[in-house]
C-alpha positions in Angstrom: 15.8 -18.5 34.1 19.1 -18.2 35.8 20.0 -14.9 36.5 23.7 -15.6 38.6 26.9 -16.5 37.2 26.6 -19.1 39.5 23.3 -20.2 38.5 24.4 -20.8 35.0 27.1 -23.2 36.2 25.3 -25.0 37.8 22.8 -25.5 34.9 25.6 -26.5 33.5 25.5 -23.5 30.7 28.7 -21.5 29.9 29.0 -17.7 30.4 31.2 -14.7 29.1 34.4 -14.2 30.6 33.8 -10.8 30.6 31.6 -9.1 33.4 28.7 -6.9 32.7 28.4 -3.6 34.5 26.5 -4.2 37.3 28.7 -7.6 38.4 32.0 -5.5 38.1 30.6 -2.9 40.6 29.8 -5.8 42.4 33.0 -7.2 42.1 34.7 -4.2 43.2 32.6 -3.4 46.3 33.0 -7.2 47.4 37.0 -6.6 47.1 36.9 -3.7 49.1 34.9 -5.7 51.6 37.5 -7.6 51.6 40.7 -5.9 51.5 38.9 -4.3 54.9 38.3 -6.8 56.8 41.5 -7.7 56.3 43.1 -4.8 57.4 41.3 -5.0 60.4 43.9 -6.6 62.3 46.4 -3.9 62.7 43.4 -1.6 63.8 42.3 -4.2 66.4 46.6 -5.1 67.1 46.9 -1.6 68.0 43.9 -0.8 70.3 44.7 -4.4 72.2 48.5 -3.0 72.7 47.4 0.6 73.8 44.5 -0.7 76.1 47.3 -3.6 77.4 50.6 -0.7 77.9 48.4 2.0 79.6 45.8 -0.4 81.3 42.9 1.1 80.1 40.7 -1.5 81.2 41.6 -0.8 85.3 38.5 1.9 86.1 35.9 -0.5 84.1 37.6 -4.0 85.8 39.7 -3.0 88.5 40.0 -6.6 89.5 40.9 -7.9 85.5 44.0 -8.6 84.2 44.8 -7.7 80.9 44.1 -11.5 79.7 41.2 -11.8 81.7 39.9 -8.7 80.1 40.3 -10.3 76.4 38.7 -13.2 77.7 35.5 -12.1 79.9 34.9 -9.4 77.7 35.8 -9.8 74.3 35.8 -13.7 74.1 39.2 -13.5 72.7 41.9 -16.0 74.3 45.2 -14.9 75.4 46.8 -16.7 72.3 45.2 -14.8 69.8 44.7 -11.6 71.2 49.0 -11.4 71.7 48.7 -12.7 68.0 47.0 -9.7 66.9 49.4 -7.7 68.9 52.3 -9.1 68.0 50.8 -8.4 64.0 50.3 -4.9 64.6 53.6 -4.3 66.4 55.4 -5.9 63.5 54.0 -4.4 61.1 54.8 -0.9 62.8 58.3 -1.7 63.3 58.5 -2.9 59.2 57.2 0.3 58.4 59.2 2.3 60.6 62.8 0.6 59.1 61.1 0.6 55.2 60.6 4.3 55.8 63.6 5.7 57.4 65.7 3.7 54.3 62.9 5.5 52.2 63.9 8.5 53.7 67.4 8.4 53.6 67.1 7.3 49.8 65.0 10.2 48.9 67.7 12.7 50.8 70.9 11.0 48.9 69.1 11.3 45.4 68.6 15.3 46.5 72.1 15.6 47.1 72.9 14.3 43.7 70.3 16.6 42.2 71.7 19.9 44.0 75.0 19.3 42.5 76.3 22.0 40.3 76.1 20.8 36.9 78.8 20.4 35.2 78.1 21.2 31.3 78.9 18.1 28.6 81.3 19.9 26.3 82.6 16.3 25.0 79.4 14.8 23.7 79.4 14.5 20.3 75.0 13.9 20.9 74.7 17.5 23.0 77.5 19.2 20.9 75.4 18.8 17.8 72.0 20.2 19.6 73.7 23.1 21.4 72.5 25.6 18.2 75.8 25.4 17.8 77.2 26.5 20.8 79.3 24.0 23.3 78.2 23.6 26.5 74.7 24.6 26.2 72.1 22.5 28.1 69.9 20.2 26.2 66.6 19.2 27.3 66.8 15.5 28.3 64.0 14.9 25.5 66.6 15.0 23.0 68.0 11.9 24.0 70.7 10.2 26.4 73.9 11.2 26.5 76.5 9.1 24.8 79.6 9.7 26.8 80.2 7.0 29.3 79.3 8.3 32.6 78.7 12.2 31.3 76.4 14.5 32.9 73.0 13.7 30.9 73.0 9.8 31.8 73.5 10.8 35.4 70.2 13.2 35.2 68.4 11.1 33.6 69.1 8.1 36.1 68.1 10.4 38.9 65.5 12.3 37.3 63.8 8.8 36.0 64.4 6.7 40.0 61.2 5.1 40.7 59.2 5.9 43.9 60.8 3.9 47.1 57.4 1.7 47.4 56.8 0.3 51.3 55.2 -3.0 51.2 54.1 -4.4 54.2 52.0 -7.5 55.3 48.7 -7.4 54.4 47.2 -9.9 57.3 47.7 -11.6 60.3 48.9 -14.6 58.9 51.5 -13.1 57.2 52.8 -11.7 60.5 52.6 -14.5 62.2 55.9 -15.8 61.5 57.6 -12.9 62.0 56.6 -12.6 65.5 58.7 -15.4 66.6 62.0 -13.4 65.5 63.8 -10.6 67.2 63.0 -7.1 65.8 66.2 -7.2 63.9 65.4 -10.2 62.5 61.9 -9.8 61.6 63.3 -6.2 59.4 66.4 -9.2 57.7 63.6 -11.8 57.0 61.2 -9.3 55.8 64.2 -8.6 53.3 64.1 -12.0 52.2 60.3 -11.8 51.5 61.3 -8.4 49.4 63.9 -10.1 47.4 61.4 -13.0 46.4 58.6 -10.2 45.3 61.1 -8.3 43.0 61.7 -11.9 41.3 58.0 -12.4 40.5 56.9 -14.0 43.9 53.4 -13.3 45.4 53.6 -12.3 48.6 51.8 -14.9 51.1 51.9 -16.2 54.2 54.3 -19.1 52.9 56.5 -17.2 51.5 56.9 -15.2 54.6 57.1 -18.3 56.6 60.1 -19.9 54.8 62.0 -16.6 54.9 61.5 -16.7 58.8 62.3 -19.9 59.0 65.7 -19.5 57.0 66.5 -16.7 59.0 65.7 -18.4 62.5 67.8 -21.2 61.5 70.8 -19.2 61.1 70.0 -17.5 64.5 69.5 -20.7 66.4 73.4 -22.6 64.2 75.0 -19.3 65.4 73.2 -19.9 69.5 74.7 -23.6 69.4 78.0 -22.6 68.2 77.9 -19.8 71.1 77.3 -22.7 73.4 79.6 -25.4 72.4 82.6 -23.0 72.6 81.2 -22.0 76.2 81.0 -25.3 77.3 84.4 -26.1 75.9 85.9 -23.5 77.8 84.5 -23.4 81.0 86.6 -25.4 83.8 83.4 -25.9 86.0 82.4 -29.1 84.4 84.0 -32.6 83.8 86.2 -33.3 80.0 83.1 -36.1 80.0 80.3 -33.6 80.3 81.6 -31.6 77.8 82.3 -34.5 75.2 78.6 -35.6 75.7 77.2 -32.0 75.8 78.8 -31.7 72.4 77.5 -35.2 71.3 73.5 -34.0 72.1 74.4 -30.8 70.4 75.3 -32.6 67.0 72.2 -34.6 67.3 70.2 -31.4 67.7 71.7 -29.9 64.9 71.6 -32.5 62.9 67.7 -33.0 63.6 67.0 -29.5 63.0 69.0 -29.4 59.5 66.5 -32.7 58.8 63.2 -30.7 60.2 63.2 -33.3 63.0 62.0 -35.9 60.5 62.9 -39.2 62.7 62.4 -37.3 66.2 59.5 -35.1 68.0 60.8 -31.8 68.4 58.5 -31.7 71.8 59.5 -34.9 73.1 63.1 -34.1 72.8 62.0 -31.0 75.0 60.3 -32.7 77.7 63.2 -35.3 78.4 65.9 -32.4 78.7 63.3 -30.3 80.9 63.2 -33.7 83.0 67.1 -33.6 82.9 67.0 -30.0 83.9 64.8 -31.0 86.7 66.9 -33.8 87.8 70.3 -31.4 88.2 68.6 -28.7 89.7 67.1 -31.3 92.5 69.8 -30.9 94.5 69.6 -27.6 95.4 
């Protein structure tokens, strides 16, 4: 007799939807299995980065590198190790922005609540429950007030703000992208990832990689621009080199804008290190 819900499907039997008491404690210790080992990464980020910053490793390997430490000892290659670095250190910085605008929110609603009040004599709604009285406060049970912009909409809105929620990434994979930004562009793409959650979007590693990506391209159109109106104005190269410098950098925008689609984006690399090589030969 089958006694897993995986046992019945493959009997090819149908089962409840709903769990019975013993699969939902199940259920719940398996997510918390989960959701831990998941979280392991910043733990792991942040002892790689304090054993790497303070060297921690020199008594135990004097003769180790940082690298060679991850790799003789841990089995971890340079690549990922950095990776789970980079993760924790991004994730840090998130926090650290998310929290001081957290902060700063939380300090401009207290200002607006340690205003004097300022009693709502012209609301028809309070003047009829102030016991007959005008200017008497009303508890905002009794409803909102009905002037525009009077003093009982204006608690209520502060009164009723919601709690400034951090979310952060929630693996490594969602970091990942980020890395490849500067710190202020990881906190402007990580703004793009926000915006997409408050419109319904489930945070993934996909969502945060398009919002990288959109960012990085308008880091690398504003580099080129940089260097075509350096090149243009510099008098230490020919009216020839300059029309042909700006010809390669139309190509390379153009390629990018098309997610190099009809060239490698390595290949194109190699030839202009080769050109690089080539120019700085005669030295």
């Amino acid at each position: 007799m089958p006694e897993t819900a995986r046992e019945f499907i493959e009997e090819g039997k149908d089962i409840t939807i709903h769990l019975m008491d013993e699969e939902k404690v199940r259920f719940e210790v398996c997510e918390g299995i989960i959701k831990k080992g998941l979280n392991t990464f910043l733990e792991v980020g942040r002892a790689l980065a304090e054993i790497r910053d303070n060297r921690l490793f020199r008594e135990a390997y004097p003769k180790y590198t940082f690298e060679k430490y991850c790799k003789e000892v841990w089995d971890l290659s340079k690549g990922y190790a950095y990776q789970q670095i980079g993760g924790y250190e991004t994730v840090a910085l998130l926090e650290s922005k998310l929290s001081a605008i957290a902060d700063n929110f939380k300090s401009e609603t207290k200002q607006i609540s340690d205003q004097p009040e300022e009693k709502c004599t012209d609301c028809e709604h309070r003047k009829a429950m102030a016991n007959k009285t005008k200017g008497v406060k009303i508890p905002n049970e009794f409803g909102k007030c009905t002037r525009p912009g009077g003093l009982c909409e204006k608690q209520i809105q502060t009164e009723s703000s919601p709690q400034q929620q951090i979310i952060l990434p929630i693996n490594e994979a969602q970091t990942r992208p980020l890395t490849k930004l500067s710190p202020d562009d990881q906190v402007k793409a990580w703004g793009l990832v926000l915006e997409q959650l408050n419109d319904g979007k489930k945070l993934t590693a996909a969502l945060v990689s398009k919002a990288a990506k959109g960012v990085q391209k308008k880091v690398v159109k504003k580099n080129i621009e940089q260097t075509r109106k350096k090149v243009e104005s510099t008098q230490l190269v020919s009216n020839l080199f300059k029309k042909q410098y700006q010809v390669m950098l139309d190509i390379i925008s153009e390629e990018r804008n098309n997610d190099w689609k009809s060239m490698k984006r390595t290949e194109v690399a190699k030839h202009l290190k080769a050109l690089i090589k080539i120019v700085e030969s005669d030295d």
